[in-house]
C-alpha positions as CSV (number, residue, x, y, z in Angstrom):
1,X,27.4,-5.6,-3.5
2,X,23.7,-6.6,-3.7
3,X,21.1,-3.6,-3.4
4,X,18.8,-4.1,-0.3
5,X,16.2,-2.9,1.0
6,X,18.1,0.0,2.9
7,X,19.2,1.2,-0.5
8,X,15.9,2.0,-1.5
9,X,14.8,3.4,2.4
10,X,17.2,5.7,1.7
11,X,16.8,7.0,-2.0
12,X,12.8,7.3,-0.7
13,X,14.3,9.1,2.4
14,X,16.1,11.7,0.2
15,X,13.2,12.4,-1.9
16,X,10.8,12.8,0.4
17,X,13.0,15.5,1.8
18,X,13.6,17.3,-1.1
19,X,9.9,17.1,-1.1
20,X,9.1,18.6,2.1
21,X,12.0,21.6,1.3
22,X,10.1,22.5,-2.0
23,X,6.8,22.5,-0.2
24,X,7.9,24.7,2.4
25,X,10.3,27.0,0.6
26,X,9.1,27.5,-2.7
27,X,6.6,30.3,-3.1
28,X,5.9,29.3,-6.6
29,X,2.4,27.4,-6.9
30,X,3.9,24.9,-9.9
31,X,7.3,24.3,-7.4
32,X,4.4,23.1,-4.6
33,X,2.6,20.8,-6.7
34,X,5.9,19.3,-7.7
35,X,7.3,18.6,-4.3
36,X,3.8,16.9,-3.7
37,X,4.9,15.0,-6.4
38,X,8.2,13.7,-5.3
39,X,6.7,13.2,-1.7
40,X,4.3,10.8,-3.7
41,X,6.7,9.4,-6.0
42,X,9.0,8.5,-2.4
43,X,6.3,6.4,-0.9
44,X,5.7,4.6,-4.4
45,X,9.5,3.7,-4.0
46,X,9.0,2.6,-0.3
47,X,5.3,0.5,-1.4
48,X,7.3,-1.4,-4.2
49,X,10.4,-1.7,-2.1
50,X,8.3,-3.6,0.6
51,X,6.3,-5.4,-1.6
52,X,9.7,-6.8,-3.6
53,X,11.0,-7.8,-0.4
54,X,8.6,-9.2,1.8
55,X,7.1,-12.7,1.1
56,X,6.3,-11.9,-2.4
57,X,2.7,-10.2,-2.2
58,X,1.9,-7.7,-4.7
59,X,-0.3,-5.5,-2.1
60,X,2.7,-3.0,-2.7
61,X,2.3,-2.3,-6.1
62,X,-1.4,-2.2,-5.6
63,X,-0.8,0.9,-3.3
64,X,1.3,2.5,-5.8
65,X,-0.6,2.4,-8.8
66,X,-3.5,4.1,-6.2
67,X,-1.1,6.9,-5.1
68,X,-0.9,7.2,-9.1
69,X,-3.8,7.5,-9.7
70,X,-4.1,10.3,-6.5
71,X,-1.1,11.8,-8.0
72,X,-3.2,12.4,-10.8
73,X,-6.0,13.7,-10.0
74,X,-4.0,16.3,-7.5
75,X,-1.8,17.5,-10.4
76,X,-5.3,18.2,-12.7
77,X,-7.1,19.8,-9.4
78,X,-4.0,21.3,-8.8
79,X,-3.0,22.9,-12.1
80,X,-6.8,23.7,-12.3
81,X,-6.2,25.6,-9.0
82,X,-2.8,27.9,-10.5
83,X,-4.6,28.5,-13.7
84,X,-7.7,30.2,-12.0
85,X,-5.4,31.8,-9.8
86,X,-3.1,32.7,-12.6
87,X,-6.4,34.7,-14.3
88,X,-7.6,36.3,-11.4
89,X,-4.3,37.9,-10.0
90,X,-1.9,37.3,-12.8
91,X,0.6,36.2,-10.6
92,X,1.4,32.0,-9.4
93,X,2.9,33.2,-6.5
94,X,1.2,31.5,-3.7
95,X,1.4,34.7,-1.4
96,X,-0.4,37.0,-3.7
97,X,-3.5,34.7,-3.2
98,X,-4.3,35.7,0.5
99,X,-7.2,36.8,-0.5
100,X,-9.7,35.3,-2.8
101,X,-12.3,37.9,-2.1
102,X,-13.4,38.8,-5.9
């Protein structure tokens, strides 16, 4: 059995919706961030996928090594973000931060 392109629709599928759960469940500021992550990480797996399968251009893997390099940059501004939160109310929990009056 040859993997096809639906393989791959479907492992981005999966992640992307374990994704969206953590982003919307999780009240933990680190759990966020990571479910941004895999949401990025499924449409790298999509742009490649694409890319692999279509008439052999490489604007797929283009796009993915730019979500990488957003990815990036969101974790840093993102971590940046917990950590100042972490110091003002010594607490990551994204509820305790209502309030940034201080």
């Amino acid at each position: 059995m040859a993997i096809g392109l639906t393989h791959y629709l479907v492992i981005g599928a999966i992640l992307f919706s374990l994704g969206l759960y953590s982003v919307l469940t999780r009240r933990n500021a680190i759990s966020i961030l990571m479910g941004v992550e895999l949401i990025l990480n499924s449409s790298n797996i999509n742009y490649v996928a694409f890319s692999h399968f279509s008439s052999g251009n490489v604007e797929g893997q283009v796009y993915a090594i730019f979500v990488i390099m957003l990815a990036a940059a969101e974790a840093a501004v993102g971590l940046a973000i917990v950590l100042a939160i972490f110091q003002i109310f010594h607490t990551i929990d994204v509820e305790a931060a209502e309030t940034l009056k201080e």
